[in-house]
N, C-alpha and C positions, 0 to 999 in steps of 0.2 A: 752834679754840683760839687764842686772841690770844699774840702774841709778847712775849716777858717783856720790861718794861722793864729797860735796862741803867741803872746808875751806876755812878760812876766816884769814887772815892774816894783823893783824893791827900794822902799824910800822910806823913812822911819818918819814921816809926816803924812798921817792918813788926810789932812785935806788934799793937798798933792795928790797925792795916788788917788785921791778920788776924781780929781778933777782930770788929768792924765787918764785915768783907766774910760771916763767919758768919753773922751775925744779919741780913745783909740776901737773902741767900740762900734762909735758913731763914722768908722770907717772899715768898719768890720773886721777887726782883730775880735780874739777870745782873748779876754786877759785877765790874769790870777795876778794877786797880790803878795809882796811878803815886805816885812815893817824893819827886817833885822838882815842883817849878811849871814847870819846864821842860817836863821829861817830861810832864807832865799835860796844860799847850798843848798840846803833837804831839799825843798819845792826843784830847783833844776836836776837833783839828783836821782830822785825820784821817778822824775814825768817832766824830762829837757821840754825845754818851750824853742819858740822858733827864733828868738829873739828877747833881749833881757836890757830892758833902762834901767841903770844902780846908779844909784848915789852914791856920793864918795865918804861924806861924814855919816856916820850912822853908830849908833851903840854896837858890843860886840867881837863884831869884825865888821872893818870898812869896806868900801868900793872898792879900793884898791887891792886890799887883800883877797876877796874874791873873784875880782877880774885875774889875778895874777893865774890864783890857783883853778879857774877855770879856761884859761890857754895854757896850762902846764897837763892839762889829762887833758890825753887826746878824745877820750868819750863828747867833749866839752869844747873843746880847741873850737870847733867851728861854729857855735853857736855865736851871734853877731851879740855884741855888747856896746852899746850907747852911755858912758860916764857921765852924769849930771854933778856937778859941782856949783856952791859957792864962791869955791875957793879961786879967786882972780891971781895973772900970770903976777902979778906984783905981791901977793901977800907974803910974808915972811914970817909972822909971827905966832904961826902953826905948824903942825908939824908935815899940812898937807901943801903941795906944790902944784902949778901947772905943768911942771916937767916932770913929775913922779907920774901923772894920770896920763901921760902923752909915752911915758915906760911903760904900761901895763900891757899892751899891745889890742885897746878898747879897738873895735870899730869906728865909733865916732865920740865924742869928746862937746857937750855942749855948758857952756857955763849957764850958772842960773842968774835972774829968774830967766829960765826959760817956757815960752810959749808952749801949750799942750798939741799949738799947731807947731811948732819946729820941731818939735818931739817926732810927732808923726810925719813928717817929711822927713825925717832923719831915718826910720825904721821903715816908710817906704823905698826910700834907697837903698839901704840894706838889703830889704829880701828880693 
């Protein structure tokens, strides 16, 4: 029997990631958490997972800045990255964009709210 893929699901809202880490389970992922983009670095740097949903607004450092600097080191480049955002193609009055998250060169790119199932249909494509 092949070893379960892990992901790694970083969202600075623990019902979120509770609810997400359910449904990726209940599809048989392993999956570790982390609350901060900080935290999330350590956790992929540590022990890469096979696959990483981040959030874009988070304390810290953001989605964005993570995704960047984890396709900028190739140890990391290939690890599939899913961007969850709020932040809609129309908002302007942040400093975060739909075109900035569509720059980071994410995998895939889901607005919120999104489903715990579109989650997981997004990451089984992926791998």
């Amino acid at each position: 029997m092949s070893e379960k893929k892990r992901i790694l699901v970083v969202d600075d809202e623990p019902d979120f990631c509770s609810i997400v880490q359910g449904q990726l389970e209940k599809e048989g992922y392993a999956v570790e958490l982390a609350y901060n983009g900080v935290e999330g670095l350590e956790k992929i740097r540590s022990n890469p997972p096979d696959a990483i949903v981040l959030d874009v607004m988070m304390p810290e450092k953001d989605g964005y800045e993570v995704c960047k600097e984890l396709k900028s080191d190739e140890t990391t480049a290939g690890i599939p990255v899913v961007l969850l955002t709020a932040v809609a193609s129309h908002v302007t009055s942040t400093r975060y964009s739909h075109a900035d998250g569509m720059s980071t060169e994410a995998d895939d790119y889901i607005a919120k709210p999104a489903s715990a199932e579109e989650i997981c249909e997004s990451i089984r494509g992926l791998l």
